[in-house]
C-alpha atoms as one frame of an Amber mdcrd trajectory, in Angstrom:
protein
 -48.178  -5.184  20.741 -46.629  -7.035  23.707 -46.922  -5.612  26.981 -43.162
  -5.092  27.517 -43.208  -3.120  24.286 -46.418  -1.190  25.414 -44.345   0.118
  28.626 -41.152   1.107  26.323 -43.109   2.871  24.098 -44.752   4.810  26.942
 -41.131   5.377  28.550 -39.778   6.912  25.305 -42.804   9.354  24.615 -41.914
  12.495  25.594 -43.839  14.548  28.490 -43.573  17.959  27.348 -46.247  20.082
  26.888 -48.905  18.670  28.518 -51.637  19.516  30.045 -52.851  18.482  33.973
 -55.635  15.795  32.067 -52.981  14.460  30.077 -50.400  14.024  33.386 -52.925
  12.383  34.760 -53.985   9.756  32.106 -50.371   9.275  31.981 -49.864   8.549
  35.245 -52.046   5.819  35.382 -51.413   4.137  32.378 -47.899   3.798  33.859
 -49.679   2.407  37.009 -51.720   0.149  34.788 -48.347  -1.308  33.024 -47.031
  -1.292  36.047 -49.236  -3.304  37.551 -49.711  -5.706  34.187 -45.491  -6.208
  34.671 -45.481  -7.175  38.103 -47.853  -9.814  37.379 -45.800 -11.548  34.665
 -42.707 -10.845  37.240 -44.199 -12.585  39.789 -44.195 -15.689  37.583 -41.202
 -15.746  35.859 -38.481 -13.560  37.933 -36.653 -11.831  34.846 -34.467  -9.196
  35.979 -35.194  -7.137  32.575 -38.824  -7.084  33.669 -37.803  -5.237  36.738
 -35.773  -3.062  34.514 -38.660  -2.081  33.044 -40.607  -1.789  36.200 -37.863
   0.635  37.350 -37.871   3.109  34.700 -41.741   3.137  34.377 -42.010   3.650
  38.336 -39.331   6.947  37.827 -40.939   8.395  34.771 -44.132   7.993  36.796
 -42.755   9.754  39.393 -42.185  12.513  37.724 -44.794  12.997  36.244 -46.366
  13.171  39.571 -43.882  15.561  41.224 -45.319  17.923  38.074 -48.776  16.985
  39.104 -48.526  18.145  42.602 -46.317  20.890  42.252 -43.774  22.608  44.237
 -44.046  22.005  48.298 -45.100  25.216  50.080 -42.508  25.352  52.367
């Protein structure tokens, strides 16, 4: 599997029910393909790559809002 089709696969699984371990692994695999992405981007400067990058970085985001939880105003 390519590593473009590695990080849409992981943006189309859905996050419900999981549990704090499973946020977590989650989050960094998404940091890992991140990461992997921004190395091929660096070389070749396709736009869809950083369409890619962009919807990883949000669905990592929230999966890290739900990780830290609401702010105790």
């Amino acid at each position: 599997m390519t590593l473009i089709e590695r990080a849409l696969e992981f943006e189309g699984r859905k996050m419900r029910n999981m549990s704090t371990s499973d946020r977590v692994e989650a989050s960094r695999e998404a940091k890992a393909l991140i990461l992997e992405l921004n190395e091929v981007y660096k070389e070749s400067k396709d736009p869809y790559l950083m369409e890619v990058m962009k919807l990883l970085t949000a669905k990592k985001r929230t999966i890290e809002k739900r990780l830290k939880g609401a702010p105790l105003v």
